[in-house]
MIDO-64930 format. One line per field, with one value per residue: residue number from 1; residue in one letter; x, y, z of N, C-alpha, C, O in turn. Coordinates in pm, 1 decimal. Layout:
N
num	c(NUM, ...);
residuo	c(A, ...);
nu	c(X, ...);
nv	c(Y, ...);
nw	c(Z, ...);
cau	c(X, ...);
cav	c(Y, ...);
caw	c(Z, ...);
cu	c(X, ...);
cv	c(Y, ...);
cw	c(Z, ...);
ou	c(X, ...);
ov	c(Y, ...);
ow	c(Z, ...);
END
This chain:
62
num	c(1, 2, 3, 4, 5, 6, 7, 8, 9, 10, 11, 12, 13, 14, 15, 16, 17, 18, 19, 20, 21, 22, 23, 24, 25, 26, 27, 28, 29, 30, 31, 32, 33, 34, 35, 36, 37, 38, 39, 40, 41, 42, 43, 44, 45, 46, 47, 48, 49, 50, 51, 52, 53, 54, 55, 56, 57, 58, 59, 60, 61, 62);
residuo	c(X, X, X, X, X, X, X, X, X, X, X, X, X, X, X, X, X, X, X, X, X, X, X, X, X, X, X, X, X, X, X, X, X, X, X, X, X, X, X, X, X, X, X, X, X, X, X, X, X, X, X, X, X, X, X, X, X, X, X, X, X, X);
nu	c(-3132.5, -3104.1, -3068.7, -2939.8, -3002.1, -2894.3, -2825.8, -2987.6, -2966.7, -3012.6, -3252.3, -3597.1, -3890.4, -4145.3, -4120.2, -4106.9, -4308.5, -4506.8, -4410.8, -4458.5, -4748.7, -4867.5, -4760.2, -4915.8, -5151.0, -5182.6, -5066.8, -5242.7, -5479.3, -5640.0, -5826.9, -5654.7, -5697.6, -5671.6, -5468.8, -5280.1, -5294.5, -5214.4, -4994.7, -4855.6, -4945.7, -4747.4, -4534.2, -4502.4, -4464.1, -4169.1, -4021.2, -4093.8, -3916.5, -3706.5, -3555.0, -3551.4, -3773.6, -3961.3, -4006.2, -4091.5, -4307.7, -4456.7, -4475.6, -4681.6, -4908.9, -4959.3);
nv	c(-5252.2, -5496.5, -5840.6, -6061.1, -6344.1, -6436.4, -6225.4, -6005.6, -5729.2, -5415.1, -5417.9, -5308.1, -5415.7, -5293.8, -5017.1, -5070.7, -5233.4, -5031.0, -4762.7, -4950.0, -4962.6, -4746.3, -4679.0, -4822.4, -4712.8, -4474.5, -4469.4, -4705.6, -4613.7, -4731.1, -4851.2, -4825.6, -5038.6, -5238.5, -5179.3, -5244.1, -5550.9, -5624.7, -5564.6, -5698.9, -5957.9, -5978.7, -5958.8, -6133.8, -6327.0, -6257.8, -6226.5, -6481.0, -6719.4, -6553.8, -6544.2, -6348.3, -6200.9, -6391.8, -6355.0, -6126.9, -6107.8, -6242.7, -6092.6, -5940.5, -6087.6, -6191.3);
nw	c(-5485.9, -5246.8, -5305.7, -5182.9, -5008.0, -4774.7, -4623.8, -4416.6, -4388.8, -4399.4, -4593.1, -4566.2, -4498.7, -4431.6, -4549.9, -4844.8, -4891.4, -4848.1, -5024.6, -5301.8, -5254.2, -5242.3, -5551.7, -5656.6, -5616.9, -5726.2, -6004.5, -6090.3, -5987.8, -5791.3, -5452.6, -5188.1, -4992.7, -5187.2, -5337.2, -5071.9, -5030.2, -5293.1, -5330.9, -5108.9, -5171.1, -5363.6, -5310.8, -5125.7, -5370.3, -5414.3, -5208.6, -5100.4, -4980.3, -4823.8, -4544.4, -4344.3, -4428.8, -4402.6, -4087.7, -4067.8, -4209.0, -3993.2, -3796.8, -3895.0, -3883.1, -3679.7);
cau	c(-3185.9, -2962.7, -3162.6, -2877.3, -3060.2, -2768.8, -2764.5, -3083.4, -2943.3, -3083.7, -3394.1, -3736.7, -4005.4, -4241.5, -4076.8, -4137.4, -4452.1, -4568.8, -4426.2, -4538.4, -4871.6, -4870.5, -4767.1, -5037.8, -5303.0, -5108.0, -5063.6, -5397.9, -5629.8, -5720.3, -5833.9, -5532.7, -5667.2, -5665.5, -5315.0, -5202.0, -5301.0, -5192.8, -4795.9, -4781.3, -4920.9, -4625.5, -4409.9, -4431.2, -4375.9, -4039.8, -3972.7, -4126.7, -3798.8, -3602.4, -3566.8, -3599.4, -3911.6, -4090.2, -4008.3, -4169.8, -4485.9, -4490.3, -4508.4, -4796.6, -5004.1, -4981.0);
cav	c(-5334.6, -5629.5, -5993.8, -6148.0, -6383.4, -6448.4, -6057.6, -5935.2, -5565.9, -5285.3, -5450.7, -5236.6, -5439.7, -5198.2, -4914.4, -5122.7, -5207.5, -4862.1, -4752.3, -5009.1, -5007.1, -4596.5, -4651.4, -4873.5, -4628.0, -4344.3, -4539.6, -4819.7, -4559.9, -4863.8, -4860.3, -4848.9, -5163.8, -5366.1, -5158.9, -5312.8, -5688.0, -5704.0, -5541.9, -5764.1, -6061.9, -5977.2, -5937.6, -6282.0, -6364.3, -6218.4, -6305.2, -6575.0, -6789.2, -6503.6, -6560.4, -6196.5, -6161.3, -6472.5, -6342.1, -5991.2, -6113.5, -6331.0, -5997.9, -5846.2, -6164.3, -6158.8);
caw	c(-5378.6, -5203.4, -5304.2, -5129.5, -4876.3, -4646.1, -4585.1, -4420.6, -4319.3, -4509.7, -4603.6, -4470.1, -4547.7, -4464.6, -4643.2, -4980.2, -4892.9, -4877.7, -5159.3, -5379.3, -5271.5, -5344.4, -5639.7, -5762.2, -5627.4, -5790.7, -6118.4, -6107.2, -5909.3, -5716.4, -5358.0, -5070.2, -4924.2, -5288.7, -5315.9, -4988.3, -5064.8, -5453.8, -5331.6, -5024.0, -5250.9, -5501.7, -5184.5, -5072.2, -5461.7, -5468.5, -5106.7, -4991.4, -4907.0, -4738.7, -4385.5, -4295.1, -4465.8, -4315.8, -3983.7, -4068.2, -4200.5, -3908.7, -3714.9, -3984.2, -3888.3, -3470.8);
cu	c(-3101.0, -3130.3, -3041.3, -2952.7, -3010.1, -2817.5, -2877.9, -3083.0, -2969.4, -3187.5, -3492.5, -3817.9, -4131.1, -4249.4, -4127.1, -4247.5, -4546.7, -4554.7, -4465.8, -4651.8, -4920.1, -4891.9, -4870.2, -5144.6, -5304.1, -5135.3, -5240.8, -5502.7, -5661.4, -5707.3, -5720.9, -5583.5, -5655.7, -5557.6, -5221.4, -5190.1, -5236.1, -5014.2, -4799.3, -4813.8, -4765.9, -4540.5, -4342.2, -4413.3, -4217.4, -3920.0, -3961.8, -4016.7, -3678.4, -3609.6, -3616.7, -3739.5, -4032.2, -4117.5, -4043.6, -4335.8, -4547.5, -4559.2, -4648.7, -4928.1, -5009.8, -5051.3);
cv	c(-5461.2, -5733.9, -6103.2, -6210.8, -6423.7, -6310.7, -5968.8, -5819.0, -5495.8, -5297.7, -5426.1, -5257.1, -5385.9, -5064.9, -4957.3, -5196.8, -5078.5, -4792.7, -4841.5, -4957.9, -4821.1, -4600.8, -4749.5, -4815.6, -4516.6, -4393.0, -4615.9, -4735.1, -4662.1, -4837.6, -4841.8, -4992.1, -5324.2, -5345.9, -5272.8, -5472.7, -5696.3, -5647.6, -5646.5, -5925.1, -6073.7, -5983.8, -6090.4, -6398.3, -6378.6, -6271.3, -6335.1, -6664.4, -6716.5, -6508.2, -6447.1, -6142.0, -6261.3, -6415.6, -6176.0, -6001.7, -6145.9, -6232.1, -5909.4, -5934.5, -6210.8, -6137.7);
cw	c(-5368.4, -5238.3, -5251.5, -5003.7, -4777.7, -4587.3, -4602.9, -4383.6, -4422.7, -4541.1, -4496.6, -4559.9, -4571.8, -4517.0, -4826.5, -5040.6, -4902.1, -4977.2, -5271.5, -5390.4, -5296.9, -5448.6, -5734.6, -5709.1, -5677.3, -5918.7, -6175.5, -6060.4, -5857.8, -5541.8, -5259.1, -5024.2, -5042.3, -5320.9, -5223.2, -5038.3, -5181.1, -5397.7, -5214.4, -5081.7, -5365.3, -5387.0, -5147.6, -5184.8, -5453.1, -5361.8, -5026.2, -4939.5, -4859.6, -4603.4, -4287.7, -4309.4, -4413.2, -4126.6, -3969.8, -4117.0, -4078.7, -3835.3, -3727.2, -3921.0, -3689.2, -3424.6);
ou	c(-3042.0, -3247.6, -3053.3, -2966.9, -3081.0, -2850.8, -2903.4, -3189.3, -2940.9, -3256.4, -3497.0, -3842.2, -4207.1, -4354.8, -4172.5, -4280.2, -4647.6, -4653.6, -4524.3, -4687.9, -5010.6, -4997.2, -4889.7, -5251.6, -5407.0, -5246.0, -5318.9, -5618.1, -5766.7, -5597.2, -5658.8, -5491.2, -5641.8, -5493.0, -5135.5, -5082.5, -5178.7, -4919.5, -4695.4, -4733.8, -4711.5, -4443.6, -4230.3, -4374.5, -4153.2, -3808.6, -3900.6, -4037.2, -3569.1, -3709.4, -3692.3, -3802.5, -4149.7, -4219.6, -4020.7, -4437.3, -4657.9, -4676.4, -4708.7, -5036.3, -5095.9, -5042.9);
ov	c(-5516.2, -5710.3, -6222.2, -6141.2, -6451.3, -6320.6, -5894.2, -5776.1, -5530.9, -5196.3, -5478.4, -5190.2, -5402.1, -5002.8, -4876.5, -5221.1, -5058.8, -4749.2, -4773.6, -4907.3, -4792.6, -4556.4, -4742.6, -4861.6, -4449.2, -4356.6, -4583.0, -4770.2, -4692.2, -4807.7, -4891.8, -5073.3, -5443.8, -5447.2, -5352.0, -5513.7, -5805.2, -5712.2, -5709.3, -6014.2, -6169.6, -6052.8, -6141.3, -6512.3, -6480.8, -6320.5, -6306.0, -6686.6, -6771.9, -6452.1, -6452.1, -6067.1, -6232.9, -6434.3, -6113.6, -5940.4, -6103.2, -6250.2, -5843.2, -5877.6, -6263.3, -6123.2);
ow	c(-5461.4, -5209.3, -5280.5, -4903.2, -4680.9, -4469.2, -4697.4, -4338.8, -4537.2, -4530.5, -4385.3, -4660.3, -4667.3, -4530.5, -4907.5, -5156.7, -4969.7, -5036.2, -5355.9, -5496.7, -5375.3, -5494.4, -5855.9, -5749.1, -5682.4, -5958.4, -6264.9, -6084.8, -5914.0, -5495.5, -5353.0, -5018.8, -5016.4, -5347.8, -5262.1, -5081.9, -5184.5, -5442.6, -5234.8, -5052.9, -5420.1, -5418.9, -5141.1, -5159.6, -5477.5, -5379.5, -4923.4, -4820.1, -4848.2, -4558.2, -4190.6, -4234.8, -4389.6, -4060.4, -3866.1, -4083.9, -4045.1, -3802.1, -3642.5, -3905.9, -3618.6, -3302.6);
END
């Protein structure tokens, strides 16, 4: 995975949201909608100061 934050091409936010949040209902047995929240909370851990990614939540929250 690129963490270069200059260089938002290739990055599919909602590709790595989805799998994440799979794999903690695969793994945790936990709900899909406590899945979704705990990977897109870790999401805007990892990255909250990429430019690409503020301007895709932006789109989640519209």
């Amino acid at each position: 995975m690129d963490f270069d934050l200059d260089n938002d091409h290739g990055r599919d936010f909602d590709e790595i949201w989805f799998n994440h949040a799979s794999q903690l209902m695969t793994i945790r047995n936990i709900s899909p909608t406590r899945a979704a929240a705990a990977s897109l909370a870790l999401m805007r851990r990892v990255f909250g100061r990429d430019p690409a990614f503020m301007r895709w939540i932006a789109g989640l929250e519209a």
